[in-house]
C-alpha positions as CSV (number, residue, x, y, z in Angstrom):
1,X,41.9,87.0,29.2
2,X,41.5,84.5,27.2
3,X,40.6,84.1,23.2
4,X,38.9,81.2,21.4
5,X,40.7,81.0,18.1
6,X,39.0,77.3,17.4
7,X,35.2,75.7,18.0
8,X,35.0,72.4,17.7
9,X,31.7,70.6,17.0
10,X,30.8,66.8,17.7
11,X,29.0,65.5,15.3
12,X,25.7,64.1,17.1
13,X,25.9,60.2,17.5
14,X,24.3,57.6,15.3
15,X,23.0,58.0,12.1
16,X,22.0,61.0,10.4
17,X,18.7,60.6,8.7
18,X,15.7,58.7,9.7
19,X,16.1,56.8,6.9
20,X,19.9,55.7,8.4
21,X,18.0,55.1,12.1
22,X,15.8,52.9,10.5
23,X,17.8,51.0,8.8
24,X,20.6,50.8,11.0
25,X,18.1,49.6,13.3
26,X,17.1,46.8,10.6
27,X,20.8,45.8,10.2
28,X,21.3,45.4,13.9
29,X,18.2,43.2,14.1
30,X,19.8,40.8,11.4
31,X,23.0,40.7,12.8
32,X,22.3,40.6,16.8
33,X,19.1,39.2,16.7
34,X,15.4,39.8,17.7
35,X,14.0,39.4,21.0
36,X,10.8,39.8,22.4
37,X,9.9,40.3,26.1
38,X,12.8,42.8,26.6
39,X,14.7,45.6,25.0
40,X,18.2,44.1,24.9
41,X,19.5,40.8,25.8
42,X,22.3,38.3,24.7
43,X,20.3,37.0,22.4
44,X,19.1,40.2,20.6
45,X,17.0,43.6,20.3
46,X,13.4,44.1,20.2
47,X,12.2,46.7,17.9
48,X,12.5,49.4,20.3
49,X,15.8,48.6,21.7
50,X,17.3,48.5,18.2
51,X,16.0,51.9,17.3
52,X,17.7,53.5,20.7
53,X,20.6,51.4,20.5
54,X,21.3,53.2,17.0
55,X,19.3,56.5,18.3
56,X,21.0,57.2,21.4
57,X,17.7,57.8,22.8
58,X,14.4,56.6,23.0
59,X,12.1,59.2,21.5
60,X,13.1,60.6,17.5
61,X,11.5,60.5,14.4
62,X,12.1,57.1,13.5
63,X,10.0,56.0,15.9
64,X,7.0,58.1,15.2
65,X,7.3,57.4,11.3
66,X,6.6,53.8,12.4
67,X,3.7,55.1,14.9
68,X,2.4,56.6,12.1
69,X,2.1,53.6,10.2
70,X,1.1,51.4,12.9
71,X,-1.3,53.6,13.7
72,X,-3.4,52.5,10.6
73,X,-3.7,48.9,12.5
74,X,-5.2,50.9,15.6
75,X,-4.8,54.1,17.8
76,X,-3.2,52.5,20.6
77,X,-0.3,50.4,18.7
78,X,3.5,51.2,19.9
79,X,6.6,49.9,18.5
80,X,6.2,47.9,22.3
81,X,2.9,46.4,21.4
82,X,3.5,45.3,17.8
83,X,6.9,44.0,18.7
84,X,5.9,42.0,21.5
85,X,2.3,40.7,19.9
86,X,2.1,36.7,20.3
87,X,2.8,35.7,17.3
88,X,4.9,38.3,15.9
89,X,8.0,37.4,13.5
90,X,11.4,38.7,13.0
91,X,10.4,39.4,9.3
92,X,7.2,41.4,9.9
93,X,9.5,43.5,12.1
94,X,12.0,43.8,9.4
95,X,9.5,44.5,6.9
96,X,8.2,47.5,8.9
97,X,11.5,48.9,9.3
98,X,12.3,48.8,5.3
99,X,8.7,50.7,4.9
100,X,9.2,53.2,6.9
101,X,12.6,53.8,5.4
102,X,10.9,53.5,2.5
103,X,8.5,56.2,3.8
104,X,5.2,54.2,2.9
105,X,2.4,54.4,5.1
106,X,-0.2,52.1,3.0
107,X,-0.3,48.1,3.4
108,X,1.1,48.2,7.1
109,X,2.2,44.9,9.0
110,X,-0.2,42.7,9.6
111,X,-1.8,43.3,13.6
């Protein structure tokens, strides 16, 4: 028979707060670059692909604090849709990652 005498636990990958996602997402942006058209090329991230490549996953409460704010430009806005919008600029994705770390859901991103 044998007897456990130790438990190790991982600690879960990537930041540890939605405020960390978000801005680790942010910082990755800056320093790899922002795409659009694709989650992760060479040449950068989009919106989405920043918050999984910090995430580890796809879904998580970063991403729905910005659906929430998003959602006060329309109902059907995504982290997708606003990132790839014609038109769209590195710094109004930035921005929207600082207020949702920030936790602000008035004055959202222009649409």
């Amino acid at each position: 028979m044998m007897i456990i005498t130790e438990i190790v636990v991982k600690k879960p990958r990537g930041p540890s707060s939605v405020r960390a996602t978000l801005l680790a997402a942010r910082r990755l942006l800056v320093e790899k670059g922002w795409i659009q058209g694709a989650y992760h090329t060479k040449n950068g991230y989009c919106l989405s692909g920043a918050l999984c490549a910090v995430n580890g996953k796809y879904e998580g409460e970063a991403r729905w604090r910005i659906r929430r704010i998003l959602g006060l430009l329309r109902d059907d806005m995504s982290t997708t849709v606003f990132n790839d919008m014609p038109g769209r600029t590195k710094e109004e994705v930035l921005a929207l990652l600082t207020q949702a770390a920030r936790g602000e859901k008035q004055n959202a991103p222009p649409s």
